[in-house]
N, C-alpha and C positions, 0 to 999 in steps of 0.2 A: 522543536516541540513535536508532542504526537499526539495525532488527534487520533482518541478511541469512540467517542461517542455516534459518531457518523459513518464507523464501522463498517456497518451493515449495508447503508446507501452507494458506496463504492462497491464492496463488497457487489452489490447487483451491477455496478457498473462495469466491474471485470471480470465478472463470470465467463469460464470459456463452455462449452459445447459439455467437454470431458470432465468439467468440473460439479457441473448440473444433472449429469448422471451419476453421480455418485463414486466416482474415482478417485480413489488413493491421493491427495498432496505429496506432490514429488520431494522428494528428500533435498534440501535446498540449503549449498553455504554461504556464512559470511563470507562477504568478499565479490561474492557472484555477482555478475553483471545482469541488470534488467532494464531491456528494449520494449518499443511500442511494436504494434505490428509493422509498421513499415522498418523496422532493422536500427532506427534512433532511438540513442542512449535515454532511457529516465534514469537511472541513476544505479546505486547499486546496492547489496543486502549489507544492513550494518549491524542486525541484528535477527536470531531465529528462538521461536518458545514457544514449544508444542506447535499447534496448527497454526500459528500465528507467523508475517514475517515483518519487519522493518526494515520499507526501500527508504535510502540517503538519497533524494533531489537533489538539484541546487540550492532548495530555498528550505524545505523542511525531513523532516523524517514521519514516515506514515506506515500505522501499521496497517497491513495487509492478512490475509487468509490466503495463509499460504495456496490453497486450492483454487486462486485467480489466476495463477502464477502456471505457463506450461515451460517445459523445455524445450529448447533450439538452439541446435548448433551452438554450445557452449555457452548459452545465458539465458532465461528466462525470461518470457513474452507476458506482457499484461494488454490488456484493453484500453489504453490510456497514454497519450505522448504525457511526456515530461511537466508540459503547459497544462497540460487539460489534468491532472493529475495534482501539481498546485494548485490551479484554479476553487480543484473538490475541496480543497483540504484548507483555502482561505474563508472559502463562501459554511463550509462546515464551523471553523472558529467562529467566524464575526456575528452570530450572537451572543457565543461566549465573552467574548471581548467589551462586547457596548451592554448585556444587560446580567452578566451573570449566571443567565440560562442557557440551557443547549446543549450544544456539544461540551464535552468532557474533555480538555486539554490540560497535559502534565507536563512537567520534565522529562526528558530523555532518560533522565536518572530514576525516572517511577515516583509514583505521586508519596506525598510526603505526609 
């Protein structure tokens, strides 16, 4: 699933330094690897549109702004391990899930 609704709240979560001034979203492929700061895998891009990117976790797919995203050494850096990055992205669903409201979760496939 991808949670868009909660966007934004990540989106402050992974803000880097160079993203907050106003810098260019790095050109970014499927496929690419993306690490926490400390150099551990979250997962990787499984999908890119426009400024927008979708990292594949273990547990979900979550879009990002691409401009959260820096590059190093061969993968792009977020603010968020692997854990803390599902964590956002359960506690963003689970109103959707118990009342309806909330975040805005779809298919992988786009909402239908």
């Amino acid at each position: 699933m991808i949670v868009r609704g909660k966007r934004l709240l990540l989106a402050s979560l992974l803000a880097f330094a160079s993203a907050a001034s106003g810098a260019e979203p790095p050109s970014i492929a499927v496929g690419s690897l993306v690490k926490d700061m400390t150099g551990r895998e979250v997962g990787t891009v499984a999908a890119v549109s426009g400024s927008d990117v979708v990292v594949r976790t273990d547990r979900h797919e979550v879009l990002l702004p691409a401009g959260s995203m820096a590059p190093h050494a061969g993968a792009y850096l977020i603010a968020m391990s692997r854990d803390e990055l599902n964590a956002a992205v359960e506690t963003a669903a689970a109103p959707a899930a118990t009342s309806g409201a909330g975040a805005s979760v779809v298919a992988a496939a786009g909402p239908r």
